[in-house]
N, C-alpha and C positions, 0 to 999 in steps of 0.2 A: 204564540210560543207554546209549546206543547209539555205533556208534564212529565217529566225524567223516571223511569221507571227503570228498576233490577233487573237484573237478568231472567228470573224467575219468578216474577210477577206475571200474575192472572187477572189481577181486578185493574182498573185506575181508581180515583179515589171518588169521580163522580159515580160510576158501579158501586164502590162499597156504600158512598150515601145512599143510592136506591136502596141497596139490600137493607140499611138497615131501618131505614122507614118505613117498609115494606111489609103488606101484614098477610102475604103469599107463603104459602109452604115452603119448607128449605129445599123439596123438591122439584116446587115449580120456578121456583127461582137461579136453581142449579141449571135447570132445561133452558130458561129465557137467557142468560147471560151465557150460558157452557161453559160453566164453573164446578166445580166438584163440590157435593156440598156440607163437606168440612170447612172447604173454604168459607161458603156462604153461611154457617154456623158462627165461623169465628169472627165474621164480620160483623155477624147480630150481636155479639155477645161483647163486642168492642164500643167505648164509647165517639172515639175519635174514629176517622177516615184515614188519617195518618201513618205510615209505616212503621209497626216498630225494631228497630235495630236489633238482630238475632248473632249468635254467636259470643267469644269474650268480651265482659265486659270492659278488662283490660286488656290493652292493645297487647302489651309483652306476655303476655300469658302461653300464648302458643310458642313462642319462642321460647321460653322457660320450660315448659315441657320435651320441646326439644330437644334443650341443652341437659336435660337431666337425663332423659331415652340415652342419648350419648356417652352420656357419662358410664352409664349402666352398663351397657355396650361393652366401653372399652374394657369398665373395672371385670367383666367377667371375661376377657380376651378372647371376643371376637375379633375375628382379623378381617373380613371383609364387612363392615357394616353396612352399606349400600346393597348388598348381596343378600345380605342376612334379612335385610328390614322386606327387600323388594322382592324376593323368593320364598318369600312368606316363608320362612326357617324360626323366624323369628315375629307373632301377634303381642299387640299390646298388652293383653292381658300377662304371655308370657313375660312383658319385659318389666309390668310392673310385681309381677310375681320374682324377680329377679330382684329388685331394688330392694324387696322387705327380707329377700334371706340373710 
């Protein structure tokens, strides 16, 4: 049985135990594996082999910022907001500039 990996996963977890055992440069170990050696940095600098979980912490949190982008939206009468958000009319920066006037 084989072990389940991300979409955008570069190591498996027997890779990251080489690397971090391993007492080769972060550059000769980026060449042997063909890992970029960020990757191979953060795997030394890690104590587990295990992946850690990236993104919110809380699941509803991206939905909550949605629903608030939305809100913001309507209260300043956008009419198209699909239009607005994807015709880049409208960056987050400007919607959260929007929310504090």
């Amino acid at each position: 049985m084989g072990q389940v990996l991300h979409g955008s996963a570069t190591t498996t977890e027997a890779v990251r135990r080489a690397v971090q055992h391993s007492e080769e440069s972060l550059r000769a170990l980026s060449k042997r594996y063909e890992i970029n050696q960020k990757t191979v940095a953060k795997w030394k600098g890690r104590t587990s082999v295990a992946d850690v979980p990236t993104g919110p912490k809380d699941a509803w949190s991206m939905a909550r910022i949605r629903s608030v982008a939305l809100n913001v939206l309507r209260a300043n009468s956008v009419q198209n907001i699909s239009l607005a958000l994807y015709a880049n009319a409208v960056s987050f920066d400007q919607l959260l500039a929007l929310g504090t006037a």
